[in-house]
MMTF fields as JSON, N, C-alpha, C and O atoms, coordinates in Angstrom:
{
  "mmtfVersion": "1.0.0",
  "mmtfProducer": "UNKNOWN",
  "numBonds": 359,
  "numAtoms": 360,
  "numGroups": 90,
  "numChains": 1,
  "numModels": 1,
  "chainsPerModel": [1],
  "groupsPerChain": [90],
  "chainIdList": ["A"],
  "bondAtomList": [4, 2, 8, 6, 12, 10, 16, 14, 20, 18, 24, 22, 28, 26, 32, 30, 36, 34, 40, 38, 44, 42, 48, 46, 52, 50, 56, 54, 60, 58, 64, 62, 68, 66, 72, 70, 76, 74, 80, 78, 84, 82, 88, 86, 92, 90, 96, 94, 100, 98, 104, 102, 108, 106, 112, 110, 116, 114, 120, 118, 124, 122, 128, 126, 132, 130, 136, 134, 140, 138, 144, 142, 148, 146, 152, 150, 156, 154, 160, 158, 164, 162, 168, 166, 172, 170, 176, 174, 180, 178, 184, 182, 188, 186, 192, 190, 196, 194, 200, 198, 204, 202, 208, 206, 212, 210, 216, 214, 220, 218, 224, 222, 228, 226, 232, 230, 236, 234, 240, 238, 244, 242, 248, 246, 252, 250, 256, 254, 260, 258, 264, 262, 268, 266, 272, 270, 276, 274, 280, 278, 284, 282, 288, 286, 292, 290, 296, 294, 300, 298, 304, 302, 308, 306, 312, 310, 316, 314, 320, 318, 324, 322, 328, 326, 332, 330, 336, 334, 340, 338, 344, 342, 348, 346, 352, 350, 356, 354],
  "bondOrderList": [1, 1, 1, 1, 1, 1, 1, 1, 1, 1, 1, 1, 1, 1, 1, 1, 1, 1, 1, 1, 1, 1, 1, 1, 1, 1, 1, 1, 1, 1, 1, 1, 1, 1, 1, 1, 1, 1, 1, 1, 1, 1, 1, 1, 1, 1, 1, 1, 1, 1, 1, 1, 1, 1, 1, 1, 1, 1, 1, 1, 1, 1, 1, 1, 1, 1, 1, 1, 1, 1, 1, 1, 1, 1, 1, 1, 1, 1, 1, 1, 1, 1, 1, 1, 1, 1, 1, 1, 1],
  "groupList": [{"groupName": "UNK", "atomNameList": ["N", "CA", "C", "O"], "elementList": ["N", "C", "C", "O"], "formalChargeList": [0, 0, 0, 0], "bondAtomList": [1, 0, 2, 1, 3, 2], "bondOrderList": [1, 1, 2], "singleLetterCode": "X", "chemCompType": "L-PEPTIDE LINKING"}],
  "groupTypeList": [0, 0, 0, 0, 0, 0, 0, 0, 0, 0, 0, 0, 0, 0, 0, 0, 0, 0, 0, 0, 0, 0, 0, 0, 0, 0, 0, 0, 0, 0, 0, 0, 0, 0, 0, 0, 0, 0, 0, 0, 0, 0, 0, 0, 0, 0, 0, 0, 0, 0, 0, 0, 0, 0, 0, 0, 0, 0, 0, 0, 0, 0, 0, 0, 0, 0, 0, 0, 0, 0, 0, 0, 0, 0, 0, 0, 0, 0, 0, 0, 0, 0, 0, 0, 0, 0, 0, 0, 0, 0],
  "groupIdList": [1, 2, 3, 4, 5, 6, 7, 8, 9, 10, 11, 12, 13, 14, 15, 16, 17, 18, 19, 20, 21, 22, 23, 24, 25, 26, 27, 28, 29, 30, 31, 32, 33, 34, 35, 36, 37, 38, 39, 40, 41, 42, 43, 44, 45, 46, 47, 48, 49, 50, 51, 52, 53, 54, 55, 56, 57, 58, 59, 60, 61, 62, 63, 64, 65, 66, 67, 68, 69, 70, 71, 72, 73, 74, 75, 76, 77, 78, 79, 80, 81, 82, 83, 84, 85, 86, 87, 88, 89, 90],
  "secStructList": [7, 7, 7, 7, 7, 1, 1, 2, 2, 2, 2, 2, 2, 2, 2, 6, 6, 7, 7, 3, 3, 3, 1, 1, 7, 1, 1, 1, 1, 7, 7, 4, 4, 4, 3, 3, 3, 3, 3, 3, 3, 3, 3, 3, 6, 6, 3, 3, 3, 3, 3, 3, 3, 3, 6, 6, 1, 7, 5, 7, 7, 5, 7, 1, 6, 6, 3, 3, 3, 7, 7, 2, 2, 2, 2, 2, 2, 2, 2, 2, 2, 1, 7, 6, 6, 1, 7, 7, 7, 7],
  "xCoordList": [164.046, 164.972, 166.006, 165.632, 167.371, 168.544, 168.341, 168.008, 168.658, 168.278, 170.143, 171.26, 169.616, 170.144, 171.203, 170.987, 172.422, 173.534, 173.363, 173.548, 173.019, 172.921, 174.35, 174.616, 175.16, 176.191, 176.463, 176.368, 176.926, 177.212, 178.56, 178.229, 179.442, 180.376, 180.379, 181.325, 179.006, 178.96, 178.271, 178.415, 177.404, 176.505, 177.103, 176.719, 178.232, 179.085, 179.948, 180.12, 180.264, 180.936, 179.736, 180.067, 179.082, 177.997, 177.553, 177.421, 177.428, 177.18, 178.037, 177.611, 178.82, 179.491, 180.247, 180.597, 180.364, 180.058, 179.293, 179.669, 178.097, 177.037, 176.253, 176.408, 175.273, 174.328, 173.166, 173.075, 172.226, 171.432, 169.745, 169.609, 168.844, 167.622, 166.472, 166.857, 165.496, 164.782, 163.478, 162.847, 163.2, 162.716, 161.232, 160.485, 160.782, 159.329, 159.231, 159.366, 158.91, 159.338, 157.898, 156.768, 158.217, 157.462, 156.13, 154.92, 157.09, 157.012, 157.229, 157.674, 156.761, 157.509, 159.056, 159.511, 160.069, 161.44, 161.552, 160.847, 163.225, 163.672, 164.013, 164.374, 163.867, 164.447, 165.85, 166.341, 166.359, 168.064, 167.598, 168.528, 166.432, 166.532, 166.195, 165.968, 166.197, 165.71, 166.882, 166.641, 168.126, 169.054, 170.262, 170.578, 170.684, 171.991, 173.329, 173.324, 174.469, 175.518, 175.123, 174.499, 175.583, 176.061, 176.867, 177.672, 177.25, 177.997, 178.311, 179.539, 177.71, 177.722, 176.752, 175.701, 177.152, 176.13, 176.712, 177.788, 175.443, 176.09, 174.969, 174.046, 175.06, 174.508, 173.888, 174.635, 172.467, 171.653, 171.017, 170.095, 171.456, 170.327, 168.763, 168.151, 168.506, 168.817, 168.711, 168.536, 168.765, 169.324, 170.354, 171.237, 169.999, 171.507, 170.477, 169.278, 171.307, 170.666, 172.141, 173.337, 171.191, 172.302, 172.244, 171.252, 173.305, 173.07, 173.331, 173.828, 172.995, 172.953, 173.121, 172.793, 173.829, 174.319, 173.455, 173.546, 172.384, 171.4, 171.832, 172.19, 171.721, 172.538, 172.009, 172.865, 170.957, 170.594, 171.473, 171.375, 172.288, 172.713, 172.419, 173.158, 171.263, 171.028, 171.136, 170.797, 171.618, 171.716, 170.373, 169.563, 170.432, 169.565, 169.506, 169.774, 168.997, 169.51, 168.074, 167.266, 167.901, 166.728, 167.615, 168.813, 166.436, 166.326, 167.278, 167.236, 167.989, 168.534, 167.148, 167.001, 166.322, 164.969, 164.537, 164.058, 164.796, 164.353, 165.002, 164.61, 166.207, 166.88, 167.181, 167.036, 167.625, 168.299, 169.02, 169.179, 169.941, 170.701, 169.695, 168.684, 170.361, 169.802, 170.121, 171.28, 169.059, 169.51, 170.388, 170.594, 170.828, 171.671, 170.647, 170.887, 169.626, 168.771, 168.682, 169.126, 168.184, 168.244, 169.474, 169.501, 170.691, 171.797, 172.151, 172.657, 171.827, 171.726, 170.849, 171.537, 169.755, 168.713, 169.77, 169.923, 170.459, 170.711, 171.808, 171.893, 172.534, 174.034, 172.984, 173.256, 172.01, 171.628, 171.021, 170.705, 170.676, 169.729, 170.927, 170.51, 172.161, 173.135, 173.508, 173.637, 173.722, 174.111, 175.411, 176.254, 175.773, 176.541, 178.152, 179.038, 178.512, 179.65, 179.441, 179.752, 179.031, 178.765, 179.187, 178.389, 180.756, 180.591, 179.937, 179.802, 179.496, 178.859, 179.664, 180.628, 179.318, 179.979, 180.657, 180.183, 181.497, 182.112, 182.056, 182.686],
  "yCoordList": [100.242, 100.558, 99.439, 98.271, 99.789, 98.661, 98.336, 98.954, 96.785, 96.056, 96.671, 96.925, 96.68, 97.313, 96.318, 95.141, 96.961, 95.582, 95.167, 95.827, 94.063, 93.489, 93.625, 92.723, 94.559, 94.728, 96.066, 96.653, 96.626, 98.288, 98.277, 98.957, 97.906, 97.82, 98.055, 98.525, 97.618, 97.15, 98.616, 99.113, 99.058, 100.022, 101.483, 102.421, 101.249, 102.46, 102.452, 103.492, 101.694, 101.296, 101.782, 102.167, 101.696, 101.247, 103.088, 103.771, 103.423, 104.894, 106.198, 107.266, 105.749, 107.558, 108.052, 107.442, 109.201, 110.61, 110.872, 111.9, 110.488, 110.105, 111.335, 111.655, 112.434, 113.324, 111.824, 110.909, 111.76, 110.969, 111.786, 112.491, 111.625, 112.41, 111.35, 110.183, 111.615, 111.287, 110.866, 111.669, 109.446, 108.916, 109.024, 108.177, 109.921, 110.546, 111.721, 112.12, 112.585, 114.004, 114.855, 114.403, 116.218, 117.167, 117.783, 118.009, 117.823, 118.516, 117.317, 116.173, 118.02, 117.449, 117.469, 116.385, 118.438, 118.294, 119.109, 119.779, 118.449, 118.249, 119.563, 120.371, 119.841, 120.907, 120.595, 119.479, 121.819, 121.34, 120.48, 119.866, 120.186, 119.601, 117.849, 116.936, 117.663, 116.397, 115.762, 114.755, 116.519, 116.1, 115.707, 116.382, 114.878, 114.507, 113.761, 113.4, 113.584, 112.684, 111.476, 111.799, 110.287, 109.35, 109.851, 110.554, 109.954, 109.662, 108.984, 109.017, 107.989, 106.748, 105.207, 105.47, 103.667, 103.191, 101.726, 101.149, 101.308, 100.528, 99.38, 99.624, 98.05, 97.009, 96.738, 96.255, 96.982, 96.504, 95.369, 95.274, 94.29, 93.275, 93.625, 94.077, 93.202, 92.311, 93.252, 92.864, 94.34, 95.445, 96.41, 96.508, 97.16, 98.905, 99.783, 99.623, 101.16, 102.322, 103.005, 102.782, 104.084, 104.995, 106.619, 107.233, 106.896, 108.512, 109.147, 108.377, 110.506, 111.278, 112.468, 112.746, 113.389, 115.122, 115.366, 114.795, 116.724, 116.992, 118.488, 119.312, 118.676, 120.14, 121.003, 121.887, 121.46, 121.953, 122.254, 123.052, 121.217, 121.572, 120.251, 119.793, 119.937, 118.874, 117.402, 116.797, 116.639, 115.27, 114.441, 114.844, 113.526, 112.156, 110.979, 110.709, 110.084, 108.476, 107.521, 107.715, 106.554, 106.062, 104.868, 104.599, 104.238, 102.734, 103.509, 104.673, 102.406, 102.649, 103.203, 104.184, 101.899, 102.224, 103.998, 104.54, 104.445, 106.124, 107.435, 108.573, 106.605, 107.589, 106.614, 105.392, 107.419, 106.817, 107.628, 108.675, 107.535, 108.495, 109.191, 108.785, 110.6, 111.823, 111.628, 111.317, 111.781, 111.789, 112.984, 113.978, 112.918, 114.466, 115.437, 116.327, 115.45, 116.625, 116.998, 118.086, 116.196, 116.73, 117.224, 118.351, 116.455, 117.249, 118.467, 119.283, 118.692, 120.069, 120.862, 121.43, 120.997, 121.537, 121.683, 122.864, 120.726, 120.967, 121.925, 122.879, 121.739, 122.688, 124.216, 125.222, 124.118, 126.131, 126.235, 127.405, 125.368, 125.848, 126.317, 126.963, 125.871, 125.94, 127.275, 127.727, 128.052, 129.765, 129.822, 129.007, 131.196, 131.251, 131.138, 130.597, 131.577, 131.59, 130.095, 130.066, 128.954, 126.982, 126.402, 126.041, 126.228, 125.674, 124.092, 123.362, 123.628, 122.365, 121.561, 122.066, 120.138, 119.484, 118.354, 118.434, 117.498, 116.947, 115.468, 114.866],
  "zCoordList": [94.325, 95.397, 95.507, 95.61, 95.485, 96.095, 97.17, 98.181, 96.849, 98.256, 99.366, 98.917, 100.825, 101.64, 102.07, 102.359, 102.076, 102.562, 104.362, 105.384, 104.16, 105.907, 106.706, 107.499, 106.563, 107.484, 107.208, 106.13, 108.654, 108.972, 107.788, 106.817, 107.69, 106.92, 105.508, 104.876, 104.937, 103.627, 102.902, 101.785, 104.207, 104.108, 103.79, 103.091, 104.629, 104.833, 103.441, 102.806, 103.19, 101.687, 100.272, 99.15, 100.522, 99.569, 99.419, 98.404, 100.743, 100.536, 101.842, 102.282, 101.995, 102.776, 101.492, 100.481, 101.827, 100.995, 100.302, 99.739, 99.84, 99.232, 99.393, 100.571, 98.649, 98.913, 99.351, 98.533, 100.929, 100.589, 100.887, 101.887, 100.132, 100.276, 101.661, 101.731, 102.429, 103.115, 102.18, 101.494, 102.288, 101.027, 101.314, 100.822, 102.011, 102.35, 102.709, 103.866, 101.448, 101.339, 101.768, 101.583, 102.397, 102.748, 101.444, 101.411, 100.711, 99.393, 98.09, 98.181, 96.948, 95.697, 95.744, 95.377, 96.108, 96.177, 97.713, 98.468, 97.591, 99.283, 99.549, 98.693, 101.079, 101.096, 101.882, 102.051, 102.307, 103.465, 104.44, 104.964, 104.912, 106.481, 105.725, 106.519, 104.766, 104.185, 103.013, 102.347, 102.91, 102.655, 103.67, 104.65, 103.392, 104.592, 103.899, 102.722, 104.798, 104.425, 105.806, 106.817, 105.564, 106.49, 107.552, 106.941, 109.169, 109.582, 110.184, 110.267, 110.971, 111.266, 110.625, 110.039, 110.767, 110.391, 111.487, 111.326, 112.808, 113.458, 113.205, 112.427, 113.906, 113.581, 114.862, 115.713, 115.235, 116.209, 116.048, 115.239, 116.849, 116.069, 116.45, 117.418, 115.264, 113.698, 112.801, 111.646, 112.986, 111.791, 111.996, 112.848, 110.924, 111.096, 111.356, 111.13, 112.079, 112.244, 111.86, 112.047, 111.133, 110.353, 111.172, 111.564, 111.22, 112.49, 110.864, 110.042, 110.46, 109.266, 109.901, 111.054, 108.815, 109.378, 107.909, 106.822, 108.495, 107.162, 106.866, 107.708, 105.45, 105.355, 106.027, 106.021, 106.766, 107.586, 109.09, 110.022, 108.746, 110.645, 111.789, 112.661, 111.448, 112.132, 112.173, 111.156, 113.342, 112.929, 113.592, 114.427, 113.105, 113.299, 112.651, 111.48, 113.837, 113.236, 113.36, 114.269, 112.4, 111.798, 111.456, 111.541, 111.007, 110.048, 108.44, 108.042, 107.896, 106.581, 105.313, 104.584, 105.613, 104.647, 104.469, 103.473, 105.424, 105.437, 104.446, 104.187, 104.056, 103.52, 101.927, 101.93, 100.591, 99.874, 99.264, 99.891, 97.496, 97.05, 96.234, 95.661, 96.357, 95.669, 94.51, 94.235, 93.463, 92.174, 91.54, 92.235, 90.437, 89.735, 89.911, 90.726, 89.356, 89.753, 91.436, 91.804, 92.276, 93.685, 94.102, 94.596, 93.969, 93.994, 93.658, 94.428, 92.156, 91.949, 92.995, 93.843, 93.103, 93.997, 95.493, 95.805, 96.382, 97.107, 96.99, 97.763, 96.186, 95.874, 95.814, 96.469, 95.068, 94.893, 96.097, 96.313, 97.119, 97.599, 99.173, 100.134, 99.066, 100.302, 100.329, 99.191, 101.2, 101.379, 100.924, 101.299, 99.73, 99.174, 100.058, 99.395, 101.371, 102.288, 102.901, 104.091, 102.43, 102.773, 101.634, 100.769, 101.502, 100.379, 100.236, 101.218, 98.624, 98.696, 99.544, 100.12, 99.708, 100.593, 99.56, 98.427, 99.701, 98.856, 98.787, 97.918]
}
């Protein structure tokens, strides 16, 4: 795992627009409620909490550690798995 940049700034750099997966999965692969983008990332001391929009619809915000990037394969998976009138997200 990449070590996590210690500033909201660096974090946001490092990954918005990013597909990111929930790095403790239900299943062997993710489904929509366990994929997300970044939309916020603020600095509480002495860490970040990241707020996430999950293709599902829903948001929520956690520790950075919880989430990381989706590999090409999960990506794929999330693109077939989005309803044909959603397009992917970009």
């Amino acid at each position: 795992m990449e070590p996590i940049p210690n500033s909201a700034a660096a974090y946001r750099a490092a990954h918005y627009r990013k597909l990111m997966v929930l790095t403790t999965l239900r299943s062997e692969s993710p489904s929509l409620d366990e994929f997300c983008r970044i939309s916020s990332v603020e600095t509480l001391a002495p860490s970040l909490w990241v707020t996430a929009t999950f293709l599902d619809g829903s948001t929520r915000r956690f520790r950075p550690e919880k989430i990381r990037d989706a590999t090409p394969d999960e990506e794929q998976l999330a693109n077939a798995a989005l309803p044909e009138n959603v397009p992917a997200p970009v």
